[in-house]
N, C-alpha and C positions, 0 to 999 in steps of 0.2 A: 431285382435288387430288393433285396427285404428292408425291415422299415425303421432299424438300426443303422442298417447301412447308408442309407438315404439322408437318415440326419445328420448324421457323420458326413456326409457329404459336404451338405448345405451347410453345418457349422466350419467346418473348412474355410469353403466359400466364404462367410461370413467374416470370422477371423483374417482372411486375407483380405477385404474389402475395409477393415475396423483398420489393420496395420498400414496398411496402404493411405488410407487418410490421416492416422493420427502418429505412426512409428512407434519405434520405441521411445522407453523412459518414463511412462506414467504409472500410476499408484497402480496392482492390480485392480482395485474395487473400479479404479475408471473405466478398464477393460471390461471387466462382470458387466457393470450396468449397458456398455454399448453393444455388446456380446446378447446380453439378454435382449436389448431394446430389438437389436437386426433380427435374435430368431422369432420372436412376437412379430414383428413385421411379414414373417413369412409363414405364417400360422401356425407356429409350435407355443406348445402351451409350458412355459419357462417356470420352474423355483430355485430363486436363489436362496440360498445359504441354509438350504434345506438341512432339517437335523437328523442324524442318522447315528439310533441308539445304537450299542451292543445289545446282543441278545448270549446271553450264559445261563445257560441251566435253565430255561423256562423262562427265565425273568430279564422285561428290558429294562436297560442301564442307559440311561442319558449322560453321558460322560464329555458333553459337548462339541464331538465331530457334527460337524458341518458339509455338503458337498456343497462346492461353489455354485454350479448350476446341475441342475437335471430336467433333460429336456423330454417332454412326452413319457415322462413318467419310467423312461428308458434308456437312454445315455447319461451316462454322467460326464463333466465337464470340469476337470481339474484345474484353475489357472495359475499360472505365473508371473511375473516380470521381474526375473533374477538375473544378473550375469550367467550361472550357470545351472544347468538342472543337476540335481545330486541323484543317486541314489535311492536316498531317502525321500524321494518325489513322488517317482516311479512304485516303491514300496506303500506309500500311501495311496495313489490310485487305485493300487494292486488292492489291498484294506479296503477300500469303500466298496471295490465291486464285488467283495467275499462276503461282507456286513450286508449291503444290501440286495442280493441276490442276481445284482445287474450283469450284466456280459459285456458289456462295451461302454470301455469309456477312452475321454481324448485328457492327453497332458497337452495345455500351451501354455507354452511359456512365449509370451508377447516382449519380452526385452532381447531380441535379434536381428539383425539387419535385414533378415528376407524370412518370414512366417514360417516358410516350409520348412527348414530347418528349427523351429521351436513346437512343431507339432510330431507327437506319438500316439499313436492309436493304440490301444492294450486292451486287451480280448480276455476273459473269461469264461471257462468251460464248467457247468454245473451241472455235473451227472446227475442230482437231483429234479431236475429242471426238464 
């Protein structure tokens, strides 16, 4: 298992362990911060709200995207706690992991009655890479 995959795992794991004790309903940020506390706990090195410019023409552009979490410098961590994931969710994860050259990241959305159903994994292919 390479070491993408692995984190992905364990935030999995994590995420189910976080819903499992606290459910749905809470603010996303409450999620982030328990989210980030459990992967620090299992020794991955966590940034939240990490800023992630545009780059156009040569020149970066801080235009205020944020990734909620990125873990080991390598997954990114999109969260939720919506009634519904839209579209334009998915579109945005898609976004961060083109911006910042990443290849795997996870959408949770933590407002669901059973975890695995508010987790999508989305994969990015960089023929440059």
């Amino acid at each position: 298992m390479n070491t993408a995959d692995q984190i992905a795992k364990d935030v999995v794991d994590a995420a189910f362990k976080i819903h499992t004790k606290l459910g749905p309903g809470l603010l996303e940020s409450a999620y982030e911060a328990c989210l980030a506390h459990e992967l620090t706990k299992r020794g991955y090195q966590v940034e939240r709200q990490k800023p992630q410019p545009v780059v156009y023409d040569g020149l970066e552009i801080e235009v205020g995207y944020r990734l909620d979490i990125l873990v080991n410098g390598e997954v990114i961590l999109e969260l939720k706690a919506v009634e519904q994931v839209l579209p334009i969710h998915h579109a945005q994860l898609m976004t961060y992991l083109k911006l910042s050259g990443k290849t795997l990241g996870l959408l949770i959305n933590f407002n669901v009655p059973i975890i695995k159903q508010g987790i999508k994994r989305m994969a990015l292919h960089h023929p440059d890479l």
